[in-house]
C-alpha positions in Angstrom: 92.1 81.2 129.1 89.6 84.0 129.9 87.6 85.8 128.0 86.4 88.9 127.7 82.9 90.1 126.5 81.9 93.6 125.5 79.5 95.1 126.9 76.3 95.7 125.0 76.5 99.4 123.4 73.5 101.1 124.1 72.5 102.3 120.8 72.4 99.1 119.7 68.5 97.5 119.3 67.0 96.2 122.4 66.7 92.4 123.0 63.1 91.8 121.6 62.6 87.8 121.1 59.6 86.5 120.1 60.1 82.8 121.3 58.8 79.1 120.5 59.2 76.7 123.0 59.8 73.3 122.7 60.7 70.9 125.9 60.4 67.6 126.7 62.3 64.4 128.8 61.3 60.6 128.8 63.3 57.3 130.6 62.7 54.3 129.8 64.9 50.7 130.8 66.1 48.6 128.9 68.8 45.1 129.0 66.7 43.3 131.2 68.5 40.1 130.8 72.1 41.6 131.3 71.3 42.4 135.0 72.1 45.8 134.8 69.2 47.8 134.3 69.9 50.8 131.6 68.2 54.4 132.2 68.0 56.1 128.7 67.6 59.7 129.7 66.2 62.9 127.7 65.8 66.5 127.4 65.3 68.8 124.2 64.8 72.8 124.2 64.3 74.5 121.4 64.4 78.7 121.5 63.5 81.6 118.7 64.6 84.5 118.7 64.4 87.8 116.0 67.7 89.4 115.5 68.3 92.6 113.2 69.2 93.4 109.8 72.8 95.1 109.6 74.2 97.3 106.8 76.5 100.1 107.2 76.6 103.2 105.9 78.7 102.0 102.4 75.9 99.1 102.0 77.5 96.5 103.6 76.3 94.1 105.6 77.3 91.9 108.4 75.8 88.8 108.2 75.6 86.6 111.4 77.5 83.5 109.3 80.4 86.0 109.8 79.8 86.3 113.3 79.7 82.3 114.0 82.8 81.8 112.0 84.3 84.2 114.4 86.1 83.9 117.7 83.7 85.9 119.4 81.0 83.8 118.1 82.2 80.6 119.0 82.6 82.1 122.4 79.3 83.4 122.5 77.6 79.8 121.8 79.3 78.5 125.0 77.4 80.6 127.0 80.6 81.2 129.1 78.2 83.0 131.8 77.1 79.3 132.7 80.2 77.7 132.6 82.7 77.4 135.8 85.6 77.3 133.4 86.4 76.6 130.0 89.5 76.2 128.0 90.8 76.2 124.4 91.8 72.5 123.1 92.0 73.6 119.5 90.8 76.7 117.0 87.0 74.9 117.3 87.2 72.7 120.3 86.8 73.5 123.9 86.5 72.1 126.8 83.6 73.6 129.3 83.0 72.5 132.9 79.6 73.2 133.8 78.8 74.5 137.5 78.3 71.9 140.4 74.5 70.3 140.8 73.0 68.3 143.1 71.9 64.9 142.2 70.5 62.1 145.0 72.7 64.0 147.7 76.1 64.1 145.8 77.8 66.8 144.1 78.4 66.4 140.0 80.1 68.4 137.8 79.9 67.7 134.2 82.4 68.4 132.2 82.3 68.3 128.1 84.4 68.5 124.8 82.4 70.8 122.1 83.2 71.1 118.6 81.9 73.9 116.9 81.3 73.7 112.6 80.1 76.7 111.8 78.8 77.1 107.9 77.4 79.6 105.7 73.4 78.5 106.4 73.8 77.2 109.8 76.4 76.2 113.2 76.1 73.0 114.3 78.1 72.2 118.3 78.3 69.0 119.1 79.8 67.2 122.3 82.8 65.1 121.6 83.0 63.8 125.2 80.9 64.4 128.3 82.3 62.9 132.0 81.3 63.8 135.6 83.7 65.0 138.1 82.4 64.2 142.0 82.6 61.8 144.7 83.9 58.4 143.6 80.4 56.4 143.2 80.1 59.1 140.8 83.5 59.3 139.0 82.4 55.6 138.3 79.2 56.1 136.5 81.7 57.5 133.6 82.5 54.1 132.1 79.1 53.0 132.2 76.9 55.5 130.2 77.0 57.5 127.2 75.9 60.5 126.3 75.1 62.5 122.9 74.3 66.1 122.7 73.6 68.3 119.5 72.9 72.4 119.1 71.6 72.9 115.6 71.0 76.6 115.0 69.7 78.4 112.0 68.9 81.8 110.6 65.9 82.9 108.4 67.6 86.2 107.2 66.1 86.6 104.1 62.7 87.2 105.9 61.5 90.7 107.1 61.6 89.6 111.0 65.3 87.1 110.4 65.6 85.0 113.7 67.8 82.8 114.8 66.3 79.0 115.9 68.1 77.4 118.6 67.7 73.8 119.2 69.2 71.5 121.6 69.2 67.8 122.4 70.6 66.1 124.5 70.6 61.8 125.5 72.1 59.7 128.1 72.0 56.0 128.4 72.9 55.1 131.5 74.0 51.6 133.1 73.0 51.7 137.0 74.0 48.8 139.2 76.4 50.2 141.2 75.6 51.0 145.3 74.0 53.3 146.3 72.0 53.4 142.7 71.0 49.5 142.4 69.6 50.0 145.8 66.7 53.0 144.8 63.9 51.8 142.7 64.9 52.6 138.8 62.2 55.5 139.2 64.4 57.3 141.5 67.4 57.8 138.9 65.4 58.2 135.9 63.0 61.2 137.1 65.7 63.1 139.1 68.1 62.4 136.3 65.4 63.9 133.6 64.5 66.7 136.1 68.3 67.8 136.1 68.7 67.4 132.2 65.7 69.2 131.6 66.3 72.2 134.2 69.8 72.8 132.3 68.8 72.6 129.2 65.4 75.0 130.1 67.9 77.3 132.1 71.1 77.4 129.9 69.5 77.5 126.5 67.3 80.7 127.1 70.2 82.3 127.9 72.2 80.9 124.9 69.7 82.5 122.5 69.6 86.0 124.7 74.0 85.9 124.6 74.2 85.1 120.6 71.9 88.1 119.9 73.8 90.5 122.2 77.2 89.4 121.6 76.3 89.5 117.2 75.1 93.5 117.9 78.0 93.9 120.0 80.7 92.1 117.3 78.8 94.2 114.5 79.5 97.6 116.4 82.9 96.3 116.9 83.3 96.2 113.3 81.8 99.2 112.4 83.8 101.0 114.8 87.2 99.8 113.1 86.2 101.3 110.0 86.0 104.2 111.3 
């Protein structure tokens, strides 16, 4: 399935966040008795960012719950701009391939099964299933970690600057004693492995916050439009 996003109408406000940063990543190992030494990997990003106050000309408003409950605002929380593909498994789950990165020489694309539960206060997406797609030592890491990731966003619309908060984590445990991983030192999967979490989540959820608050002004003209 692709989709289609409108184009930002120009009389619409400009983008104008006023953001609050929040990043970190840690490893540690664990099992030391099982003979398989365990890398517990983690990133978090958390983004701010002020959206405006709608209300048409009959008084009403367009709140963004609206928007998130939405097609076009499920959409817009994929970030479909980073994705390689994604498709439509049911009317709140999808299932997004990410682009191809690098990691110790070999090629890995993740792919991931979001559920998004939107509610009046705030939209929660959480990953349902997360494997990577690659060479075969990598196709075999996916029986041997897990992985849980969590976007919690909120509004503050009842203040005079509303904003959305955008806040991401993400975890992997991962098992590593298969060649060529048990080889390296567990330093050299556990730093590269935070560096990638870390990038994606510093690159992807920037532009999440940036492509809710165009795609809500672009939905509300939408609506306003078919009233017309």
């Amino acid at each position: 399935m692709v989709i289609h996003t409108l184009p930002l109408p120009s009389l619409l406000p400009p983008f104008n966040p006023r953001r609050r940063l929040e990043a970190k990543a840690s490893a540690t190992v664990g099992d030391p008795g099982s003979g398989r030494n365990k890398a517990n990997l983690s990133a978090r990003r958390q983004e701010r960012v002020f959206i405006p106050n709608y209300c048409d000309g009959n008084g009403r408003a367009f709140p963004i719950s609206d928007f998130f409950r939405h097609p076009t605002g499920m959409e817009a929380l994929l970030n479909t701009r980073a994705l390689q593909r994604f498709e439509l498994l049911d009317a709140n789950t999808f299932r997004c391939t990410l682009y191809k990165i690098q990691f110790l020489k070999f090629e890995v694309s993740p792919v991931i099964d979001l559920q998004v539960t939107p509610t009046d206060k705030d939209c929660t997406v959480e990953m349902l299933s997360c494997r990577f797609e690659g060479s075969n030592a990598i196709e075999k890491q996916n029986q041997l970690f897990s992985a849980f990731m969590r976007n919690h966003i909120t509004w503050e619309a009842d203040n005079s600057e509303p904003c959305l908060v955008v806040d991401v984590n993400l975890r992997i445990a991962l098992d590593v004693y298969t060649k060529p991983f048990s080889l390296l030192p567990l330093s050299a999967v556990e730093k590269p492995g935070n560096l990638v979490m870390q990038g994606l989540l510093d690159r992807l959820v920037p532009l999440l916050a940036e492509k809710l608050h165009s795609d809500y002004c672009a939905w509300v003209e939408q609506q306003m439009n078919s009233q017309l």
